[in-house]
C-alpha positions as CSV (number, residue, x, y, z in Angstrom):
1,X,-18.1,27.0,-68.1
2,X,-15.6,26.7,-71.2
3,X,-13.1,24.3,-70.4
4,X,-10.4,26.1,-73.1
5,X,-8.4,29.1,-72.0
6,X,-6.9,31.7,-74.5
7,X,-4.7,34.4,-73.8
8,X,-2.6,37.1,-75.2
9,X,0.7,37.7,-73.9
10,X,2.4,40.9,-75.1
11,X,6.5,40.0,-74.7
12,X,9.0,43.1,-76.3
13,X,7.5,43.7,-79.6
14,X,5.5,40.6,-80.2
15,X,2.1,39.1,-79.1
16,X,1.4,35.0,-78.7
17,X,-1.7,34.1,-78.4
18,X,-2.3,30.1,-76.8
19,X,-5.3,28.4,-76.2
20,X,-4.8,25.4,-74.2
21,X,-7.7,23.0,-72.3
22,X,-7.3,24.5,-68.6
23,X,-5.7,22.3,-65.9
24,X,-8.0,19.4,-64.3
25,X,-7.1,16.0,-62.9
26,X,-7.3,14.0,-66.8
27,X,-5.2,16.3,-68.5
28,X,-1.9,17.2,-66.3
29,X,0.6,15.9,-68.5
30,X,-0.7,17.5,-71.8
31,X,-0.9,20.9,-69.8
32,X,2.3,20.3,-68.3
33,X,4.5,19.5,-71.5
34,X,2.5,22.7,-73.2
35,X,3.2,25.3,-70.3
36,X,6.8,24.4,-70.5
37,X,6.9,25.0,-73.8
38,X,5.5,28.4,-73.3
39,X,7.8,29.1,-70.5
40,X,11.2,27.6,-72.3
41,X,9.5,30.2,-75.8
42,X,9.4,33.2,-72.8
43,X,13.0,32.1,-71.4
44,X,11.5,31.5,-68.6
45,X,12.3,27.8,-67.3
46,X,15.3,28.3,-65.1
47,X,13.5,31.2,-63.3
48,X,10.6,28.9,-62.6
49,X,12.8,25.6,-62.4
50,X,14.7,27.9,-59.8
51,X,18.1,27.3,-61.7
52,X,18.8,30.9,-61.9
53,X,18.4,32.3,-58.1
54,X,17.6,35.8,-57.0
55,X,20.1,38.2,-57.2
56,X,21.5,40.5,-54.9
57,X,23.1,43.0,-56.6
58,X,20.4,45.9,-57.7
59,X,20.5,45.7,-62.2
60,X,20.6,41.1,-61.6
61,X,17.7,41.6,-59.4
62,X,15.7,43.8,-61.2
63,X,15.6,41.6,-64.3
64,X,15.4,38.8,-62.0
65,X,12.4,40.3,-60.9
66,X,10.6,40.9,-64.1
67,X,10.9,37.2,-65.0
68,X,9.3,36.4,-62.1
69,X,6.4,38.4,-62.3
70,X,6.5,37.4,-66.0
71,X,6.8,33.6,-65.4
72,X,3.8,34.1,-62.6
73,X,1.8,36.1,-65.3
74,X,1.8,32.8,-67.6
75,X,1.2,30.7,-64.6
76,X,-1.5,32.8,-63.6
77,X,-3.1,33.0,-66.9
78,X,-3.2,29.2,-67.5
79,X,-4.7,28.6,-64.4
80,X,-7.6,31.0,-64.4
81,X,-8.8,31.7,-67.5
């Protein structure tokens, strides 16, 4: 099993590709300081870091939304690929 992932993410117009070693219990703190990169790059922190809260007025919430299935997304993909 290939312990690198590599994935595409396809944000507005532009495509990032990241190839990072996938999570295990000796590299946490490299992986850690790389994903938040990739999530402060997405604008994606303060939905993860929970700084922005979920809305409940309808336009707030739908964006809100989005960046939450987007955040998850990048979670997602570091995790299992």
């Amino acid at each position: 099993m290939d312990s690198n992932i590599s994935f595409t993410n396809k944000t507005t117009s532009m495509t990032r590709k990241y190839t990072m070693e996938k999570l295990n219990d000796k590299n946490y703190r490299m992986w850690k300081l790389r994903m938040s990169v990739i999530l402060e790059r997405a604008q994606l922190m303060d939905i993860v870091d929970g700084i922005i809260p979920q809305s409940t007025t309808i336009p707030k919430l739908i964006e809100w939304k989005n960046k939450d299935l987007h955040a998850c997304m990048e979670l997602d993909n570091a995790f299992n690929r």
